[in-house]
Structure formats: structure tokens, C-alpha cells
C-alpha positions as CSV (number, residue, x, y, z in Angstrom):
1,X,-5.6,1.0,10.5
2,X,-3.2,-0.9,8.9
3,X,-3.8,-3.1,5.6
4,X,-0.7,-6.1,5.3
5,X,-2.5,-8.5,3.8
6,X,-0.8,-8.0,0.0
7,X,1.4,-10.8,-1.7
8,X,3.8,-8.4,-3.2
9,X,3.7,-10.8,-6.0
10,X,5.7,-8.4,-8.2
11,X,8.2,-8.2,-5.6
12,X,9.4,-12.2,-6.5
13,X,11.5,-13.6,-5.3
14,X,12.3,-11.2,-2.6
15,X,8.3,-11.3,-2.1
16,X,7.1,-14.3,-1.3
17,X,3.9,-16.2,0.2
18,X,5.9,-16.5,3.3
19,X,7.8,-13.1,3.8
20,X,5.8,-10.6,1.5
21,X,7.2,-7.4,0.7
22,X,5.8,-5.4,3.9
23,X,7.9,-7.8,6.2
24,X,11.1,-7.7,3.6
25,X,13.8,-5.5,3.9
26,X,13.6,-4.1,0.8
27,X,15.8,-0.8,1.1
28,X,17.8,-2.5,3.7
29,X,17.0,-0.7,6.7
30,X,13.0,-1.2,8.6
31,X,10.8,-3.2,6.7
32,X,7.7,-1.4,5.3
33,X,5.5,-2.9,7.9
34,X,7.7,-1.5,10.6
35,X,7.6,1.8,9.0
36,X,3.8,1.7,8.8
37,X,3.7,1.3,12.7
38,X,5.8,4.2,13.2
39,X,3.8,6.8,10.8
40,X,1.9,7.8,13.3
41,X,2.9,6.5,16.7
42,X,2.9,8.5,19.7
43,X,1.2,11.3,17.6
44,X,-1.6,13.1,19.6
45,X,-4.8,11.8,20.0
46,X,-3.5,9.1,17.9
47,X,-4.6,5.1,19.4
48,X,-2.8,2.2,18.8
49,X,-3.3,0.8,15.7
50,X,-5.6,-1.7,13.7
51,X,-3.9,-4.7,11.8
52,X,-6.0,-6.4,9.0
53,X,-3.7,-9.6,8.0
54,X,-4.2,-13.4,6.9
55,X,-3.5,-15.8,8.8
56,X,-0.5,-17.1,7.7
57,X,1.2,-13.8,8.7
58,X,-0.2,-13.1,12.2
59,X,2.4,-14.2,14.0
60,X,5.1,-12.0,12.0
61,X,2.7,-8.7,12.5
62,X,3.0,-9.5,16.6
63,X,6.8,-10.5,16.0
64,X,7.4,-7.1,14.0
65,X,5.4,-5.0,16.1
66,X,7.2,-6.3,19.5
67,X,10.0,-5.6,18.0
68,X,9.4,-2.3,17.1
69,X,8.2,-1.1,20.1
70,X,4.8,-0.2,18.9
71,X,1.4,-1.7,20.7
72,X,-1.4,-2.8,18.2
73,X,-5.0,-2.1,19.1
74,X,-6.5,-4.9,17.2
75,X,-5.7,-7.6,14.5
76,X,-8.2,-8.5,12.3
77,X,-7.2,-11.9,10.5
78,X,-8.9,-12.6,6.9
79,X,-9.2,-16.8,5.9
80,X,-8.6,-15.0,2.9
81,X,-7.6,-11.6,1.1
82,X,-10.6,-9.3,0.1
83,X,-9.4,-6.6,-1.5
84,X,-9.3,-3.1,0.8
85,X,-13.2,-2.0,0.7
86,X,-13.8,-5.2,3.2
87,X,-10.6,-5.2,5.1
88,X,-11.7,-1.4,6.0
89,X,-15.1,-1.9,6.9
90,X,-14.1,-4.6,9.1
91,X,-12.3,-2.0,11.1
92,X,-14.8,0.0,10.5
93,X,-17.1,-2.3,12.7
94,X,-14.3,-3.1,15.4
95,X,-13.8,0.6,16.3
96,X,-16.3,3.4,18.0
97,X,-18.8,5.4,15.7
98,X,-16.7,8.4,16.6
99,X,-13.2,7.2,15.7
100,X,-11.6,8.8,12.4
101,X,-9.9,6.0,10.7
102,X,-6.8,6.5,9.1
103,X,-6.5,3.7,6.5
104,X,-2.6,2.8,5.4
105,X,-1.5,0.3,3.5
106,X,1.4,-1.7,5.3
107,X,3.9,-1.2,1.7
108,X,4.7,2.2,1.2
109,X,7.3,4.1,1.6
110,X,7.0,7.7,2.8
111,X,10.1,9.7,3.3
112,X,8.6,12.6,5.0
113,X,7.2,11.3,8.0
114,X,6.6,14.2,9.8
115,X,4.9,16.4,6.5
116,X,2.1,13.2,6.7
117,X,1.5,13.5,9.9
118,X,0.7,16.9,9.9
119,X,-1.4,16.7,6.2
120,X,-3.1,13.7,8.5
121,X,-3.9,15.9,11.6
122,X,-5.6,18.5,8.9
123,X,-7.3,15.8,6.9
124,X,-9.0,14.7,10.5
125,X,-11.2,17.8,10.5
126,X,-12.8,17.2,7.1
127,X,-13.4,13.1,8.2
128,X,-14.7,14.6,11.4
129,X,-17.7,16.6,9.5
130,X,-18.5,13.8,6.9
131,X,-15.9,13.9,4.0
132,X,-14.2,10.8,2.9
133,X,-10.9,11.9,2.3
134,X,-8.2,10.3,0.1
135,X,-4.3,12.2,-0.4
136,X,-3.4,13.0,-3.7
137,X,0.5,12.4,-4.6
138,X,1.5,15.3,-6.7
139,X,3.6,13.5,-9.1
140,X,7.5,13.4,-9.8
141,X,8.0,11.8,-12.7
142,X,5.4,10.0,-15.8
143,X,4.3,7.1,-14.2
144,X,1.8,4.5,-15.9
145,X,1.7,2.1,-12.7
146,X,-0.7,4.5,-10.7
147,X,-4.0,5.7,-10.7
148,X,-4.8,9.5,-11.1
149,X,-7.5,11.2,-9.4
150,X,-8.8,15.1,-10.9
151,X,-8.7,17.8,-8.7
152,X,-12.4,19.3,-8.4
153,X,-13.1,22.6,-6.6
154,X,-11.0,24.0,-4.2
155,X,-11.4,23.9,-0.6
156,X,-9.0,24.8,2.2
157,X,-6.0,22.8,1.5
158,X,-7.9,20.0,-0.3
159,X,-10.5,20.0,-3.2
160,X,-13.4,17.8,-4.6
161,X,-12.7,15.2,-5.7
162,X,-13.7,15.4,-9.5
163,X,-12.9,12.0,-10.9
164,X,-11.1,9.0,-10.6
165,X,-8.8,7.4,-13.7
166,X,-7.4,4.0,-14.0
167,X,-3.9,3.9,-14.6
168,X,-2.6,5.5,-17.9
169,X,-1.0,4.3,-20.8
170,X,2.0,6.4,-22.0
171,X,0.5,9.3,-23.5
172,X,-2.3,10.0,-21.4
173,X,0.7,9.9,-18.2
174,X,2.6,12.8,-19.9
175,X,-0.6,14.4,-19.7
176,X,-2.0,14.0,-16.5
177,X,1.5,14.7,-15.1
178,X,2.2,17.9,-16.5
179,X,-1.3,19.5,-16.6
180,X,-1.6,20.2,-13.2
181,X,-4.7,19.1,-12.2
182,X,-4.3,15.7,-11.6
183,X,-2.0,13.9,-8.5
184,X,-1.4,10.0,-8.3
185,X,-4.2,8.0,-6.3
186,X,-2.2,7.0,-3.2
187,X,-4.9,4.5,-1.9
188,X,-4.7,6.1,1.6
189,X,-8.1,7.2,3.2
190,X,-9.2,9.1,6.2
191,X,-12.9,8.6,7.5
192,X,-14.9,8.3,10.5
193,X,-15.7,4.7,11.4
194,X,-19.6,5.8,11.7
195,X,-18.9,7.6,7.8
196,X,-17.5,5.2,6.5
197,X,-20.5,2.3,7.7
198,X,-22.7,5.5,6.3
199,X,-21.5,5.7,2.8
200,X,-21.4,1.3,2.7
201,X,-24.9,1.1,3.1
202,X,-25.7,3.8,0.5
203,X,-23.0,2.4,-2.0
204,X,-22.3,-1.5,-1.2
205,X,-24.7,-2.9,1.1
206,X,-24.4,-6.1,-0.1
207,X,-20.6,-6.3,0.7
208,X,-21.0,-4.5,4.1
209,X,-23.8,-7.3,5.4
210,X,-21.3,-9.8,4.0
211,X,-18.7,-8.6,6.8
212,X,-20.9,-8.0,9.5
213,X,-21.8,-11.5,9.4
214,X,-18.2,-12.6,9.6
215,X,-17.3,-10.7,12.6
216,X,-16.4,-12.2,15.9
217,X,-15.9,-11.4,19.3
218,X,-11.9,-10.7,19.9
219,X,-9.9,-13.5,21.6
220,X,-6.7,-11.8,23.1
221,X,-6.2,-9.0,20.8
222,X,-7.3,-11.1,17.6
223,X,-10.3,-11.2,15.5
224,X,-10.9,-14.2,13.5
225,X,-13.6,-13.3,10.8
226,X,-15.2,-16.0,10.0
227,X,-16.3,-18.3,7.1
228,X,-18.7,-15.5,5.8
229,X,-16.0,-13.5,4.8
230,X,-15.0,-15.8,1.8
231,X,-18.2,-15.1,0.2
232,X,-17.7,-11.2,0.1
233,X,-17.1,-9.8,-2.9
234,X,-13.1,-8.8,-3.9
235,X,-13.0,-5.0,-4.2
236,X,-11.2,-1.7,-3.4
237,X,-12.3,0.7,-1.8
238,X,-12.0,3.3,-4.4
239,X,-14.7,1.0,-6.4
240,X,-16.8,0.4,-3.6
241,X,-17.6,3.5,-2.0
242,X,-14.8,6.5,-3.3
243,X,-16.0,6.6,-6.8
244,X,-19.4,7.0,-6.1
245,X,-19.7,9.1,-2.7
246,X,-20.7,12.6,-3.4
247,X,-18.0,13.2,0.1
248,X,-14.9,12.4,-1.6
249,X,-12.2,15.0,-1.0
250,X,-8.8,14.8,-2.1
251,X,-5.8,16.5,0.0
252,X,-2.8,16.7,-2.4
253,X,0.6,15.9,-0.5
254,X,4.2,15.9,-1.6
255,X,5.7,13.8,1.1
256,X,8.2,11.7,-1.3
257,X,6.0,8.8,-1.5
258,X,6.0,5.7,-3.5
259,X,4.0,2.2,-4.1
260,X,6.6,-0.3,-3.6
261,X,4.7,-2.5,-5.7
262,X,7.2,-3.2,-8.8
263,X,11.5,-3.4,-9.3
264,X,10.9,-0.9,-11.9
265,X,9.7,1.6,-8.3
266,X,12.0,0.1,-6.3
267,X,15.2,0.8,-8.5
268,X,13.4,4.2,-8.4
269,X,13.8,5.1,-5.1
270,X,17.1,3.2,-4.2
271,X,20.8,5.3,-4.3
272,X,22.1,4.8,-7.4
273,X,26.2,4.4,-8.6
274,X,27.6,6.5,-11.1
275,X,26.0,4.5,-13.9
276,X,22.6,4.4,-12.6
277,X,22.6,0.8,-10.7
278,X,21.7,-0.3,-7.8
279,X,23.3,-3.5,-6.2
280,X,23.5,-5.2,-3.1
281,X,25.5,-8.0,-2.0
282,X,28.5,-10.3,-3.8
283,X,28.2,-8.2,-7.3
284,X,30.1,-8.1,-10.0
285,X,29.1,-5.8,-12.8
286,X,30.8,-5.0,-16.4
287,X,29.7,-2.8,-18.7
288,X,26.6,-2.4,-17.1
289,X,23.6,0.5,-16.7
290,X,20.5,1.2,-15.3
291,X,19.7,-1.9,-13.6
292,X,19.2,-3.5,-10.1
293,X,21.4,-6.1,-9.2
294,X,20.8,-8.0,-5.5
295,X,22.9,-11.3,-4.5
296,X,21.6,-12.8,-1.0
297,X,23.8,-16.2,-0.6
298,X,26.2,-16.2,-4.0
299,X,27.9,-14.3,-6.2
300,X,26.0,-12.9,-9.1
301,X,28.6,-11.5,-12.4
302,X,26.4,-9.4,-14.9
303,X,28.4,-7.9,-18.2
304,X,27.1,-5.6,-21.5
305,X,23.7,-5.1,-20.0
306,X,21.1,-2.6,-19.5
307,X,18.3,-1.6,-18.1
308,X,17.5,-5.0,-16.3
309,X,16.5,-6.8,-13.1
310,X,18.7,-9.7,-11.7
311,X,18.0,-11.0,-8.3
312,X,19.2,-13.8,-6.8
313,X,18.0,-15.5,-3.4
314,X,18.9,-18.9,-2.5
315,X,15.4,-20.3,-3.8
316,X,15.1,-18.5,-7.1
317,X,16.7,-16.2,-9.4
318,X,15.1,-13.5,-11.6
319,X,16.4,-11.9,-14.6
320,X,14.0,-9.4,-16.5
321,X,14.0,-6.3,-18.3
322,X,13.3,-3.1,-15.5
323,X,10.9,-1.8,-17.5
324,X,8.8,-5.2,-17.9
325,X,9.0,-6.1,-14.1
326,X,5.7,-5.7,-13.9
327,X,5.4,-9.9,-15.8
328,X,7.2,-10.7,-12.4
329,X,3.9,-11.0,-11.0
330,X,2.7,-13.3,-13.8
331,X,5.9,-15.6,-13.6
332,X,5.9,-15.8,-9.5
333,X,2.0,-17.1,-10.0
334,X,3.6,-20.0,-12.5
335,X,6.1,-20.9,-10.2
336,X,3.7,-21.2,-7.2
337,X,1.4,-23.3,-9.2
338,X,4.5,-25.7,-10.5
């Protein structure tokens, strides 16, 4: 199961409400989306995938996925965004009691395709016998944008999941980074469809009767949910159901992942020059470090700067310290309501 229903609003102006960041090519080569689709294609026992989108992207996930080769099982198309506890159970309900979901967000970047896969296959056999199980990033560096979960007791390559913590200021990151015990919150699940409806009506019956009654019958590979769905309570799934199941395992993985969710990550993972910058297109940079520069349709000239984001696309332009990207999300909101 796929989720692509994010705005990437952090990602302005190369995010936008029309091409959000999943569909972008980001790190110029396959869009996000596209490498979602291939995770776990042609792996064994593994079906064609589930696609939760709205529906002003529907037609790019079937453009995308034709393109790529890759057949999709199902698309599920929200009137409107939900949050990822109702997105998965509407899967949940579209698929066989028996199936083990694997639940991936449509935006991240996984550099070790074939490390997943296999942590995946292993993960299957705890899903198969009840657990809820969620990968644990073991971190790389102090990061303040991600959640942390604490590793509990030890099982065969996993452990209880002990707690969940909100992301970190400062401190606490240097903390939970270096003690150990702790691994970023990747917000990727495995579960069997019947678990997952188990642990819904235990934990959030409310939202999981909300979503059955939006379901329809497919119409040429598409599910429309309907009108109900806009009643159903915004949450994750981690609030929903993962915080409060007594099933939740966590399977650490080191599989050089990252949330593509900020500039601040994406001048993270991107090849760097010789003074710590990344740039693409018609740049010209003087005296300048540590930032990410992108051009799309002009020439853009930065000089004596650090440490900053300047993109330019032929509808906007964005200039803002790296390590404040994440207000990009407050200033593409502005702009959209202008």
C-alpha cells in the first residue's frame, strides 16, 4: 500500500498543489512516487500495489505508474486528505483478511533497496502472527524533524516497542541519537489487513465506522470513497492505533533512508561541491557555502552567503535560511490563500 496523498508543502515551490513532491524530481533522477512502485515490485509473494491518492492526482499515479512499468492493484481516491490511520484502514477494507499490508509512504527515499526488501520479507512473519510492526531508522546524524521510538525488549531481530516520542528539540536529539536505544520513527508499517481492522476496533472505532461507510464498490480499478469520509477524524496512524496497541514491534533498519519532507533533508542527501552546495541549473555562486541553489527557467547569481535556500521556478522564488526551511510550509499556505 502506497500513501501519495501529502502536499509536500515544505517542498515550495518545487512542491506544489499540482505536482507535489512524490511526483517531482527532486534528486533529478525517478520521482519518489516511481521509486515507491519499485520497492517491492516483482518481489515474491509480493501483489500489485494499493494507491491511496486525492483526486486531483489520480490521473498522474496511472500516468506515473504506466510509465514505470509497474501495475497497481487498486486506487483508493480520498475527496479529501485524512491523515494515514484512515487512508490505511481503507486498504485495510479493500484487501483479503489474510493479506499482510505493507504500508509506504509515496516520499521517501530509500537507498538500499534491496536491504528493505529483505528487513520486509522478515517483518511479514511477525504481521503474520499478530504484531503491528513499524521499522525503526537507526539514526545518522541529530535530527529534530523526526519522531523517535524506544526500543523495548528484544526479540529476534526486532523488539517491543517501548514508547513513542514526538520530535525533539535540540538537547533531547543529542540524546536520543547517541544513547542507543532509540531509532527515528519511519512511519512505515507492516500488518495484516484482518490485524489491523482488529486493533481499529479496540483503539478507534469511531474512525474505523467512519470509513466503512465511505467505501464503494470499485469502478475500473478506482475506488471513490465517498462523502462520509470528510467527517472522519484527521489522524496518523501512530496516534490511532500504534501508541496504544499492546502488538507494536519495532524492526530497526539501516537502509540510508530519509523523509524528504524539508530543504534542510533534501540538501542533506544531495552530492555536495567542494564548499558544501548543492546547485542545479543556470547558477552562479560567489563566495558561497552550505546552501542549495536550483534555477529551473533563469539564471539565479548568489554571492557572500551561507547556509541558505534559493529556488527559483518560473512561478515563484524562495530564498530562506537552510536551517529555517521548515517556515516554507507556513509561507507556501500564504501564497495559496493570496
Amino acid at each position: 500500500m502506497i500513501l501519495s496523498g501529502g502536499a509536500g508543502t515544505r517542498l515550495w515551490p518545487l512542491s506544489t498543489p499540482e505536482l507535489p513532491k512524490q511526483f517531482a524530481s527532486l534528486t533529478g533522477g525517478e520521482s519518489l512516487f516511481v521509486q515507491a512502485l519499485h520497492r517491492l515490485a516483482g518481489q515474491p509473494r509480493v501483489s500489485p500495489p494499493i494507491v491511496v491518492t486525492g483526486s486531483a492526482h489520480t490521473k498522474l499515479v496511472e500516468a506515473f505508474a504506466a510509465e514505470s512499468g509497474v501495475d497497481i492493484h487498486l486506487i483508493l481516491v480520498e475527496p479529501e486528505g485524512r491523515n494515514t490511520a484512515p487512508a490505511s484502514l481503507a486498504a485495510a477494507l479493500s484487501s483479503d483478511p489474510d493479506d499482510v499490508l505493507v504500508i509506504l509512504p509515496s516520499d521517501h527515499l530509500i537507498r538500499a533497496p534491496g536491504v528493505f526488501a529483505d528487513a520486509v520479507i522478515h517483518s511479514v512473519e511477525y504481521a503474520a502472527e499478530g504484531s503491528v510492526v513499524t521499522f525503526g531508522v537507526v539514526p545518522s546524524r541529530v535530527e529534530t524533524g523526526y519522531g523517535y521510538i524506544e526500543l523495548g525488549e528484544p526479540l529476534p531481530g526486532a523488539y517491543r516497542v517501548r514508547r513513542f516520542k514526538e520530535k525533539p528539540d535540540q538537547e533531547e536529539a543529542e540524546r536520543l541519537t547517541s544513547d542507543g536505544n532509540h531509532v527515528w520513527n519511519s512511519g512505515m508499517f507492516v500488518v495484516s489487513a484482518a490485524g489491523l481492522l482488529m486493533e481499529a476496533r479496540r483503539h478507534c472505532p469511531v474512525i474505523l465506522a467512519g470509513v466503512t461507510a465511505a467505501m464503494r464498490a470499485p469502478v475500473d480499478g478506482i475506488v471513490e470513497l465517498g462523502a462520509e469520509f470528510l467527517d472522519v477524524e484527521r489522524i496518523s496512524l501512530d496516534q490511532a492505533i500504534m501508541e496504544k496497541t499492546e502488538e507494536a514491534v519495532v524492526m530497526p533498519i539501516d537502509v540510508g533512508w530519509d523523509d524528504v519532507g524539508s530543504f534542510e533533508a533534501l540538501w542533506s542527501i544531495s552530492e555536495k561541491d567542494d564548499r558544501g552546495n548543492v546547485t542545479s541549473g543556470d547558477t552562479v555562486l560567489i563566495d558561497v557555502e552550505d546552501s542549495f541553489v536550483k534555477a529551473t527557467s533563469r539564471t539565479v547569481a548568489v554571492a557572500g552567503m551561507s547556509d541558505v535556500v534559493v529556488v527559483e521556478t518560473p512561478d515563484a522564488v524562495l530564498v530562506v535560511p537552510r536551517n529555517q526551511s521548515q517556515m516554507v510550509r507556513d509561507l507556501a499556505q500564504r501564497v495559496e490563500s493570496d
